[in-house]
N, CA and C of each residue as an Amber inpcrd file, in Angstrom:
protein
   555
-147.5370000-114.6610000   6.6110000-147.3600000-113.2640000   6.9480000
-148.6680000-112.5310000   6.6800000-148.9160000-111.1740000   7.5040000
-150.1550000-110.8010000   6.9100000-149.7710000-109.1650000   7.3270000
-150.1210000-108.3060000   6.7970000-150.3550000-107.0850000   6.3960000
-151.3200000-106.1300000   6.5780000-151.3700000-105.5870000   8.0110000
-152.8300000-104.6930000   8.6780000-152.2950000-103.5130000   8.4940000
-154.0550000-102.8350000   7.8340000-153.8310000-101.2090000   7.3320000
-154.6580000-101.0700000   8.5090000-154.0960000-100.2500000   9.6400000
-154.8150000 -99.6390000  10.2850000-155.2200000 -98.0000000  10.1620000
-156.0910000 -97.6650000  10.3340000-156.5540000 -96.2790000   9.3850000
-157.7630000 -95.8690000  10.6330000-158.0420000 -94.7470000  11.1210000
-158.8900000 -94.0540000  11.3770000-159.5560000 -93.5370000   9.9480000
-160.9960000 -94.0660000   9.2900000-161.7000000 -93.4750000   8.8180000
-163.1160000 -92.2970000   8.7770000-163.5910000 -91.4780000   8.2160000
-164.9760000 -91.0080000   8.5270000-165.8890000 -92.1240000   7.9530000
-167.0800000 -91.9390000   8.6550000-168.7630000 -92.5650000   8.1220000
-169.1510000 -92.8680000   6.8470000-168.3830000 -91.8460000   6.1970000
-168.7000000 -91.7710000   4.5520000-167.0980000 -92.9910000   3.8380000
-166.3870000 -93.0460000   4.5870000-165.2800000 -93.9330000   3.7630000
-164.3750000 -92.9520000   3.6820000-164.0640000 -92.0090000   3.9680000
-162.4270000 -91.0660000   3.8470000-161.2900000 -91.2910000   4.8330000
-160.2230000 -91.4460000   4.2270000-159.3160000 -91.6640000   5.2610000
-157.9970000 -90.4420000   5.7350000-158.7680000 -89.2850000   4.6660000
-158.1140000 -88.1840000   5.2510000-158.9940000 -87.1950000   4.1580000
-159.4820000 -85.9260000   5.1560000-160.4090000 -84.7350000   4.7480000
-160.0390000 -84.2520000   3.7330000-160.4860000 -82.6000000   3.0620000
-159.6470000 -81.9450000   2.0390000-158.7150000 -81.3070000   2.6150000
-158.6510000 -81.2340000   4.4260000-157.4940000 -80.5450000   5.2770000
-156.4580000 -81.6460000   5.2980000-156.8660000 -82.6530000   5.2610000
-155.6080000 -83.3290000   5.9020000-156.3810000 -84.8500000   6.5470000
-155.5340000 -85.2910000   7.4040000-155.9540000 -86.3570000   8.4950000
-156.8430000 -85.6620000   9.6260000-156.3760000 -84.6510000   9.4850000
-156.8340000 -83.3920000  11.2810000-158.3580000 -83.4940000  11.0000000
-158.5240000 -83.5200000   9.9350000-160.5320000 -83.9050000   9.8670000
-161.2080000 -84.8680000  10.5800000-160.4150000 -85.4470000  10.6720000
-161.2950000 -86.3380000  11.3170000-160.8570000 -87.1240000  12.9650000
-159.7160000 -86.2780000  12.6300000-159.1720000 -86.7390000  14.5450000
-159.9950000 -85.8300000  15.2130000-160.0630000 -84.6770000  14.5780000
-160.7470000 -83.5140000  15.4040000-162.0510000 -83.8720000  16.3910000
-162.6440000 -84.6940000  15.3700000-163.9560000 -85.1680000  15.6980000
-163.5960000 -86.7180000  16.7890000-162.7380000 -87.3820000  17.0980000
-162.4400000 -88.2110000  17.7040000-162.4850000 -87.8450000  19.2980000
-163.2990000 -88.2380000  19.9010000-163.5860000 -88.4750000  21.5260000
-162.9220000 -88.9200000  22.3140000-162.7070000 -88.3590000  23.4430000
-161.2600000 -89.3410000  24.4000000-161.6780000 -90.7350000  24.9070000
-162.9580000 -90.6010000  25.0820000-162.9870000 -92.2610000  25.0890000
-162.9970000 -92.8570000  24.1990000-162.7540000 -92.4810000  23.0220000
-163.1090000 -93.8170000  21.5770000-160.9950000 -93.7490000  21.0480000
-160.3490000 -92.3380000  21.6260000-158.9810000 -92.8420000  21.4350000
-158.6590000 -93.2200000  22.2730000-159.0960000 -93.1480000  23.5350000
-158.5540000 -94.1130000  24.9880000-158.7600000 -95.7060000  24.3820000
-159.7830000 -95.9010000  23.9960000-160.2930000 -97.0440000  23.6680000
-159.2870000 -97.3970000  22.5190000-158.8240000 -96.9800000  21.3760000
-158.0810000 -97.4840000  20.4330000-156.3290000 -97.5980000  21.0680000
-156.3010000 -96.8160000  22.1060000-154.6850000 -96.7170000  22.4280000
-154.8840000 -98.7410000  22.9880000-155.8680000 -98.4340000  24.0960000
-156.4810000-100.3000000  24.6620000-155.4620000-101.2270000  23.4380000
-156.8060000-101.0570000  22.8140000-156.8680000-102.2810000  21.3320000
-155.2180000-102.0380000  20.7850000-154.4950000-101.0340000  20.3980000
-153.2550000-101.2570000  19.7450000-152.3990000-101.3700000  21.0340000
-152.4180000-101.7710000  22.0070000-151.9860000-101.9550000  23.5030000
-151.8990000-104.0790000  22.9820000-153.1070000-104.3420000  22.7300000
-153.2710000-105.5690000  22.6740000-152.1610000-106.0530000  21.3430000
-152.6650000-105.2980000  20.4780000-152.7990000-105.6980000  18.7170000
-150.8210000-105.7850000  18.8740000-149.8850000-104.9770000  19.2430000
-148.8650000-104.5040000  19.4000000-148.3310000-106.3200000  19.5350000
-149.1030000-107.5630000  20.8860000-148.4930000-108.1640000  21.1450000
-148.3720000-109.3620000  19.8880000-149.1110000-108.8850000  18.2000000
-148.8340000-109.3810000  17.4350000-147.8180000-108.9830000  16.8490000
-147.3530000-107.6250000  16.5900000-146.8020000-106.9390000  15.3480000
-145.2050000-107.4300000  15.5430000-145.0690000-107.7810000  14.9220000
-143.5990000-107.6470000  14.0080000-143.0250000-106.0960000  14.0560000
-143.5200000-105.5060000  13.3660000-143.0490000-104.5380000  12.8490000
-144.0260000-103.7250000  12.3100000-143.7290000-102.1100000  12.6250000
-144.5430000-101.2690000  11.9240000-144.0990000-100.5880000  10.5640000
-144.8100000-100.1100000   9.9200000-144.8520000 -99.5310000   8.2170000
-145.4230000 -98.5570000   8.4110000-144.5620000 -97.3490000   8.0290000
-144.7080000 -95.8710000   7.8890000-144.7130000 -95.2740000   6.8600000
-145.1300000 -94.7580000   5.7690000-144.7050000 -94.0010000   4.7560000
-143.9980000 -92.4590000   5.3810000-143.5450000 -92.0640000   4.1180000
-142.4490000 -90.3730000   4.8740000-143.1770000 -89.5690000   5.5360000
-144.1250000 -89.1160000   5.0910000-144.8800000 -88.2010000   5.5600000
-145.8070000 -88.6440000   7.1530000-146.2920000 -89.9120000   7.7780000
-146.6410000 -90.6040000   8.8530000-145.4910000 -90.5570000   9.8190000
-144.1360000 -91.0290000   9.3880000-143.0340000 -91.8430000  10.0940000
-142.4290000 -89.8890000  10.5090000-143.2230000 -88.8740000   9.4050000
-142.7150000 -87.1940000  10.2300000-143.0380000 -86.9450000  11.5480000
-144.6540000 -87.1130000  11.0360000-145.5980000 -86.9000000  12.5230000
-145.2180000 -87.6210000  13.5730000-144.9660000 -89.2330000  13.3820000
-145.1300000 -89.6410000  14.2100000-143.8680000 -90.0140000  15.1160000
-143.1150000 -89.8790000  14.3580000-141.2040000 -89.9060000  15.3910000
-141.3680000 -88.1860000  16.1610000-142.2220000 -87.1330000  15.6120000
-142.3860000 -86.1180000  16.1770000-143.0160000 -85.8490000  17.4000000
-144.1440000 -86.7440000  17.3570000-145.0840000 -87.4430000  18.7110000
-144.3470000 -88.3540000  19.8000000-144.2470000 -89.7370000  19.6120000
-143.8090000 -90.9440000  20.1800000-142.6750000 -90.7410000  20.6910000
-141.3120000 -90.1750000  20.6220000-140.6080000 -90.1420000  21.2260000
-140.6720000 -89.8880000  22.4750000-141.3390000 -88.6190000  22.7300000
-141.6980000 -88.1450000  23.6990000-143.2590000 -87.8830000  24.5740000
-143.9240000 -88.7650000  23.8290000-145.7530000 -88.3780000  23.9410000
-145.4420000 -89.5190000  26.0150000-146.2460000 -89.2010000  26.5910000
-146.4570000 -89.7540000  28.2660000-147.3260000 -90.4090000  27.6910000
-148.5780000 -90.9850000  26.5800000-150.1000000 -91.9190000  26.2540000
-149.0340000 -92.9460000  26.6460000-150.2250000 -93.7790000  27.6160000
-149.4130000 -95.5500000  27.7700000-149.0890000 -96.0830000  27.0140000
-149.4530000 -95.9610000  25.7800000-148.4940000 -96.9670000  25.1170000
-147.0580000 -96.4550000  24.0800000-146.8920000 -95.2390000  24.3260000
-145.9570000 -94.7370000  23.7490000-144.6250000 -95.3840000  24.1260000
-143.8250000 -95.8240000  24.8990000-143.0510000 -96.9860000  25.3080000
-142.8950000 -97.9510000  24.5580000-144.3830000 -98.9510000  24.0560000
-143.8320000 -99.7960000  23.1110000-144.2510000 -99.3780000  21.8690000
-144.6270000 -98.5950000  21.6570000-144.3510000 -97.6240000  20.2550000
-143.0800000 -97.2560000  19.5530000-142.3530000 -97.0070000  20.9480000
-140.9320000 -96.3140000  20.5290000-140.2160000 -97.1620000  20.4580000
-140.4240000 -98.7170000  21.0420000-139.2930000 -99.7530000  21.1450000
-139.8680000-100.7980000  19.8110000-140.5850000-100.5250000  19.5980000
-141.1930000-101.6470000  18.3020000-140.2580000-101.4340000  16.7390000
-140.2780000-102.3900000  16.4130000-139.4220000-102.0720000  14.9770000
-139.9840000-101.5190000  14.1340000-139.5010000-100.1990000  13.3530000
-140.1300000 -99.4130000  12.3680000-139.1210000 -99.5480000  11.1280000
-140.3860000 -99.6860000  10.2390000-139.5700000 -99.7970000   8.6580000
-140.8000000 -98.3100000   7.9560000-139.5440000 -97.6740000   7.3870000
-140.1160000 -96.2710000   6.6410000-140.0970000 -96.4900000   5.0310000
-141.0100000 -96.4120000   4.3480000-140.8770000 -96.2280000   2.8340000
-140.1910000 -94.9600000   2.2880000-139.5020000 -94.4040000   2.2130000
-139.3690000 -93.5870000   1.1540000-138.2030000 -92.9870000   0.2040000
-138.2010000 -92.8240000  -0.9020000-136.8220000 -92.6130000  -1.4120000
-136.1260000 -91.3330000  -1.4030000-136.6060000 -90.5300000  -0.3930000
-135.7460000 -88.9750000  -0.0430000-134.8660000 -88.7810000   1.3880000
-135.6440000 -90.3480000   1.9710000-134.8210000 -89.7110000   3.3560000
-133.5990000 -90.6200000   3.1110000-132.4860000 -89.9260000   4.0660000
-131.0780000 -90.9140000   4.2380000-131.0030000 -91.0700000   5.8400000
-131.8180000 -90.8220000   6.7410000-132.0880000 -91.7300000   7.7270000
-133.4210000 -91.2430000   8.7310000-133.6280000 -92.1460000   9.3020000
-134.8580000 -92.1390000  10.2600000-134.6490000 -92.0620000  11.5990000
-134.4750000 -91.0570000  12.5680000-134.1210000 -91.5910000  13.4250000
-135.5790000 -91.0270000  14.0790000-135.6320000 -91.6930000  15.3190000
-136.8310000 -92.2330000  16.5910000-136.4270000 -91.5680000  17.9890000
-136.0780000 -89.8710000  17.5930000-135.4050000 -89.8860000  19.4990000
-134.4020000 -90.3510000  19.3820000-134.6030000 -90.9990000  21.3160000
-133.4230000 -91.6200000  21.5820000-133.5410000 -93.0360000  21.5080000
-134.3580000 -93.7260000  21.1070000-134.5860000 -94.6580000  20.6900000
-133.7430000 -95.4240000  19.1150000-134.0040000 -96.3670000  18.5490000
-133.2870000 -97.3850000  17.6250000-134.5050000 -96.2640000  16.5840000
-133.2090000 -96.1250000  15.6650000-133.9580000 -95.7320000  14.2000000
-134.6060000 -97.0880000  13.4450000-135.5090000 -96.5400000  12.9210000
-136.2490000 -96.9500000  11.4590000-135.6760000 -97.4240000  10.6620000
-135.5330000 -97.9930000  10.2660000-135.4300000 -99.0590000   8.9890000
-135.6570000 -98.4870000   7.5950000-134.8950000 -97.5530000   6.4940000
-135.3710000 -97.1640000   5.4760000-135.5360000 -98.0000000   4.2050000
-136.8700000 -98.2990000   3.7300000-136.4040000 -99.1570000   2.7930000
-137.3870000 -98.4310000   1.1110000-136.9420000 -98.1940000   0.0390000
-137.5350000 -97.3900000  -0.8240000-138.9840000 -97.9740000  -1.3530000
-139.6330000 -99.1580000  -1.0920000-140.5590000 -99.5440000  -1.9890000
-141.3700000-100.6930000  -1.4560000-142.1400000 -99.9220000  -0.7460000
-143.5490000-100.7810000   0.3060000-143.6590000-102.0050000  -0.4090000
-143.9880000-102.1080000  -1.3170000-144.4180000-103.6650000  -2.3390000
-143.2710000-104.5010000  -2.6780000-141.9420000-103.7620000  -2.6810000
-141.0690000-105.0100000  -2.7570000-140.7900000-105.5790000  -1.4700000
-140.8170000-104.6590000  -0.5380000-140.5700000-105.0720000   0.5130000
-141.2660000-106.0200000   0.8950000-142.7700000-106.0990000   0.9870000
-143.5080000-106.9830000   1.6780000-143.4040000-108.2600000   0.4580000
-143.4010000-107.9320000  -0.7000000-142.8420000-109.1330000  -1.4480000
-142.1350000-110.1180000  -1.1920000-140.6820000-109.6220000  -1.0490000
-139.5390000-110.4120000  -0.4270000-140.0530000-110.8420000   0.9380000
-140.7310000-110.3020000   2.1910000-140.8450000-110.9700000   3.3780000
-141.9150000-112.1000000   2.9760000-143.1180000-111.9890000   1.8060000
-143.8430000-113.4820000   1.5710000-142.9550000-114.3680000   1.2750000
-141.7840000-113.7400000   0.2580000-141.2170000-115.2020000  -0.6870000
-140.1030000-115.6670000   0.5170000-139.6920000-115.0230000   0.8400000
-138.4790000-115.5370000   2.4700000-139.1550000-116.6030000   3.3300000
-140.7350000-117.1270000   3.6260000-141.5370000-117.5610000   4.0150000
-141.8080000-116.5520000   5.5510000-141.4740000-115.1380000   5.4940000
-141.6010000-114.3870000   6.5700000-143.0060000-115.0460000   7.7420000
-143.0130000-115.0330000   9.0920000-144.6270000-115.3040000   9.5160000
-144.9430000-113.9380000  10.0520000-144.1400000-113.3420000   9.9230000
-144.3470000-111.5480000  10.5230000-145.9330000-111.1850000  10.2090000
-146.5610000-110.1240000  11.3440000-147.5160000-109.5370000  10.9360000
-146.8680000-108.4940000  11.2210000-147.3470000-107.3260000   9.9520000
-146.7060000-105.6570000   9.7870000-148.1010000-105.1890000  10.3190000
-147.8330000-103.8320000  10.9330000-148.7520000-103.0580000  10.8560000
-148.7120000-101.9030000  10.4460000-149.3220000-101.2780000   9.0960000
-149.2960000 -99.9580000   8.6280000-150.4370000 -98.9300000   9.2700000
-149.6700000 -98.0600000   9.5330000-150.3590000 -97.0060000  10.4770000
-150.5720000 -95.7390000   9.4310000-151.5240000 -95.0730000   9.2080000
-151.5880000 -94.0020000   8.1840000-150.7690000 -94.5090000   6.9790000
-150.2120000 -93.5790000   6.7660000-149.8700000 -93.8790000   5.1990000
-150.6170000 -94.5280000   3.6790000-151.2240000 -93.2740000   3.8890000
-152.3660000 -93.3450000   2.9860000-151.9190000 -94.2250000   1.0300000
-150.9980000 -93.3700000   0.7350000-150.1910000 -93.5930000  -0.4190000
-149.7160000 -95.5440000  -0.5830000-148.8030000 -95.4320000   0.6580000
-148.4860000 -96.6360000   0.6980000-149.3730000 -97.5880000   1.1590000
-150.5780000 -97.6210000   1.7370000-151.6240000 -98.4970000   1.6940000
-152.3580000 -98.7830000   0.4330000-152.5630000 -97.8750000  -0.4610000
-152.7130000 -97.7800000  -1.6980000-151.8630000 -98.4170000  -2.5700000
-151.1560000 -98.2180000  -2.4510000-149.8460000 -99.3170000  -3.4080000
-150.3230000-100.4950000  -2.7680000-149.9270000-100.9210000  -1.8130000
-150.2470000-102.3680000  -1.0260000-151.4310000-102.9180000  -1.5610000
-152.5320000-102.5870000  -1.6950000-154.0350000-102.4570000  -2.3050000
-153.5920000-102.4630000  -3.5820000-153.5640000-101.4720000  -4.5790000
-153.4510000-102.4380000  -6.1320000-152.1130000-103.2120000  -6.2380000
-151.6480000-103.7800000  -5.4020000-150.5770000-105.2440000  -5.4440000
-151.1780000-106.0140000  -5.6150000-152.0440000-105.9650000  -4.3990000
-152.8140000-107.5460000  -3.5720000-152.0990000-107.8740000  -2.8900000
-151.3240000-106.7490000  -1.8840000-150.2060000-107.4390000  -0.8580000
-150.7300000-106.9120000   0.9840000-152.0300000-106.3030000   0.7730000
-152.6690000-105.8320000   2.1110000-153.5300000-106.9590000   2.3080000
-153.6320000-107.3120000   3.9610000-154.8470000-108.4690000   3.5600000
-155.3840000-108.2250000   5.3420000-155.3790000-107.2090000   5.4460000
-156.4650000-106.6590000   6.8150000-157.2260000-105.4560000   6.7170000
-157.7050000-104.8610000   6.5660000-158.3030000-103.5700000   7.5430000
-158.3810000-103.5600000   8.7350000-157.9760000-102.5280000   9.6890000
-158.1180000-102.5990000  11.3410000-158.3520000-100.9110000  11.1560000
-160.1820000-100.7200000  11.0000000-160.6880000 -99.8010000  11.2490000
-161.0430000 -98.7830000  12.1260000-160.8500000 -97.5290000  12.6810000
-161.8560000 -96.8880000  13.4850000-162.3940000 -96.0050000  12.8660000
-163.7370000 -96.0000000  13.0220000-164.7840000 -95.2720000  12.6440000
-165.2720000 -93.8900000  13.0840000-164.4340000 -92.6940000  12.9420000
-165.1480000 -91.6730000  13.5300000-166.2350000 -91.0770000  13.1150000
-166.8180000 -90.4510000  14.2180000-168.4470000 -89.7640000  14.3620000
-168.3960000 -88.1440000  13.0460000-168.3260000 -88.6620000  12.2000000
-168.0520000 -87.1820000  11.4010000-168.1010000 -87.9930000   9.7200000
-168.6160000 -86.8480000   9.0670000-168.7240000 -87.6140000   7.3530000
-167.9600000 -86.1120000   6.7990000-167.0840000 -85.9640000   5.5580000
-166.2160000 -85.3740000   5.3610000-166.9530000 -84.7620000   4.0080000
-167.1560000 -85.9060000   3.2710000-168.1790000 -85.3750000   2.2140000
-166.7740000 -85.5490000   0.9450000-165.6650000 -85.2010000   1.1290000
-164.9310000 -85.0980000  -0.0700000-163.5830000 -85.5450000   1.0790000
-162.3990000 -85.7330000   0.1190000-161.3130000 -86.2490000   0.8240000
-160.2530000 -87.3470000   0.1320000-159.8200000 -87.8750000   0.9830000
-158.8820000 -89.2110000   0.1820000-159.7740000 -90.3300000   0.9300000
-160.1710000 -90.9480000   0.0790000-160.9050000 -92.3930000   0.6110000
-160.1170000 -93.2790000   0.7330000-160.6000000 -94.2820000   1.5550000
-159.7810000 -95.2450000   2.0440000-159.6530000 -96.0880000   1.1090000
-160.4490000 -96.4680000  -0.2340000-159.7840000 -97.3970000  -1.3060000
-160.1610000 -96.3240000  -2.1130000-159.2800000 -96.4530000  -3.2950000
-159.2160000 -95.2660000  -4.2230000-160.4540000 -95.7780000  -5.1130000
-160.8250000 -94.9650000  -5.7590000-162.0340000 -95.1580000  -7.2210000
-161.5070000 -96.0780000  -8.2500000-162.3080000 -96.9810000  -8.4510000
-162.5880000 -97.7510000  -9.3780000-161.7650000 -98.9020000  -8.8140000
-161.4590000 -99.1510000  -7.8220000-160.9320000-100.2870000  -7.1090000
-161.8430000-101.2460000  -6.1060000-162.4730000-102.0870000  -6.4340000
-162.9610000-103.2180000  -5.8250000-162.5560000-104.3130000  -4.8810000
-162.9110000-104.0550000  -3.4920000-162.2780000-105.1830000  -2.3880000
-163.3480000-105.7650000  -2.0320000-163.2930000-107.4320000  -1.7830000
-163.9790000-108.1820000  -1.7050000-163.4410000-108.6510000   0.0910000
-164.3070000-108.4030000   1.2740000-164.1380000-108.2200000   2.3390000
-164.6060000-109.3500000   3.2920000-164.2600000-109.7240000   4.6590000
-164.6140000-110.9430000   5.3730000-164.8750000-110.0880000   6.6870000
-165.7120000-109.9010000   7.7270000-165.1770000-109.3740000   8.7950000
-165.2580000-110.0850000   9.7780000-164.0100000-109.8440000  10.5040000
-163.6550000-110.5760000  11.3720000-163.6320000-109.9540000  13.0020000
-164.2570000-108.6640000  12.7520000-164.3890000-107.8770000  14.4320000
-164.8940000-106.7160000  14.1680000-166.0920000-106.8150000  15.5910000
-166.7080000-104.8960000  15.6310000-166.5920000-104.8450000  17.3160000
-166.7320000-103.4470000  17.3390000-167.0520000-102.9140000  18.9410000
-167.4550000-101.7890000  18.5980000-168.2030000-101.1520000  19.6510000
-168.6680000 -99.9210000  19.7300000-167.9520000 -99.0540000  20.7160000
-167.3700000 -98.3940000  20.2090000-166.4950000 -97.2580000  21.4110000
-167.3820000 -96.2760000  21.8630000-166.7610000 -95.3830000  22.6660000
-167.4010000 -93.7320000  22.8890000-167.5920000 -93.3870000  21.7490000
-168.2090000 -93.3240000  20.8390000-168.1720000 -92.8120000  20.3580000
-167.3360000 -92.7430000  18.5960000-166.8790000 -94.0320000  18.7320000
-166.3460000 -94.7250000  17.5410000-166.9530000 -96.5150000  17.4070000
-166.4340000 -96.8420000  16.2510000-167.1850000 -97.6540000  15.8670000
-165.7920000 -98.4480000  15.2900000-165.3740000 -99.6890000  15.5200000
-163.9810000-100.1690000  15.3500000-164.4800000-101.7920000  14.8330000
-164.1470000-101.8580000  13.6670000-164.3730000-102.4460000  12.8460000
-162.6340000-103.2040000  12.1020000-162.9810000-104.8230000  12.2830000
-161.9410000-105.7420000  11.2390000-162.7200000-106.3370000  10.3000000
-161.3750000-106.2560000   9.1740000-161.7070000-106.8640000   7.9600000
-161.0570000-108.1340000   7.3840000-160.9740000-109.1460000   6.8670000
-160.0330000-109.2410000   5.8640000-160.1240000-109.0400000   4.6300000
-159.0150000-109.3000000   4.1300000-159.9450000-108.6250000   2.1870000
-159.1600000-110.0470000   1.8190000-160.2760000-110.4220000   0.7240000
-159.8720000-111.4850000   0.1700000-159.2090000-111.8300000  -0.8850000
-158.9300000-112.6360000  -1.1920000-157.8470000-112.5960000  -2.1720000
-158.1960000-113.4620000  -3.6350000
C-alpha cells in the first residue's frame, strides 16, 4: 500500500499562507492547473481512494459536486474517506457519501496490517498529512510548485521534523514546477 500527499506548495516550502491555502492558488496559472487537472486525470487511474481531512472534504464536496473541470466526474465517483471526529455524515451531492472514519493513522494502519495494496491519495489536509508524517505512515509527496514565496505560513513538514527523500518525477508546467518524491523510511 502506499500513501500520496498531494499538496500544492510555494517556492519557499509552505503549504498554506498566513491567509489560508488562497495564497498560493491565487498565484497559480491556468496552464500549470490545466496541467495538474492532466496529471490527477492520469494519477486517479491508480487511486484507491481519496483522504480528506474536515476542513478539505468542506471545500471540496462544495466544489466537485457540481464544478464542469474534466475531471470532476471521476472526482465525484472515486471513493472518499473523511477524517474527523465532529461530523456524523459526509455527503458528496448526489453522488455516494464519504466514508467517515475518526483517525487518519489508525486507519492507514489497519489497511498496512490487512495486507491492503491500495494507493490513497491525500489531497490538502494539511493537519492530517502531518499526523501521517510523524507516524511514518506517508510515503509520497506529489508536489506542485507555485510561482510565489509566502515568506511565513504552514509549511509543508512542520519544524524540527526531518524527511529523508528519493525523487522519483519533475516537469515543468506554465508556470509550475511538479515535482515526486518518495520519503524514505
Amino acid at each position: 500500500m502506499r500513501v500520496v500527499a498531494q499538496q500544492w506548495v510555494s517556492v519557499d516550502g509552505y503549504a498554506a499562507g498566513p491567509r489560508g491555502e488562497q495564497d498560493i492558488f491565487a498565484a497559480v496559472r491556468p496552464g500549470a492547473d490545466a496541467a495538474s487537472q492532466r496529471w490527477n486525470d492520469r494519477l486517479l487511474d491508480e487511486v484507491d481512494s481519496v483522504l480528506l481531512g474536515r476542513r478539505s472534504y468542506g471545500a471540496f464536496s462544495q466544489f466537485w459536486p457540481t464544478s464542469d473541470e474534466p475531471i470532476a466526474e471521476r472526482v465525484n465517483r472515486i471513493d472518499k474517506v473523511v477524517f474527523s471526529r465532529t461530523l456524523d455524515a459526509a455527503p458528496w451531492g448526489t453522488y455516494e457519501p464519504a466514508t467517515i472514519v475518526a483517525d487518519a493513522v489508525s486507519h492507514v494502519r489497519e489497511r498496512r496490517r490487512d495486507g491492503d495494496d491500495a494507493t490513497l491519495l491525500l489531497w490538502g489536509s494539511l493537519a492530517v498529512m502531518h499526523g501521517l508524517m510523524a507516524a511514518r505512515e506517508l510515503d509520497e509527496f506529489d508536489l506542485f510548485v507555485a510561482p510565489v514565496a509566502l515568506g511565513s505560513g504552514t509549511p509543508l513538514v512542520p519544524e524540527g521534523m526531518t524527511l529523508q527523500l528519493t525523487q522519483v518525477g519533475q516537469e515543468i508546467w506554465d508556470g509550475a514546477a511538479h515535482l515526486r518524491y518518495t520519503i524514505d523510511r
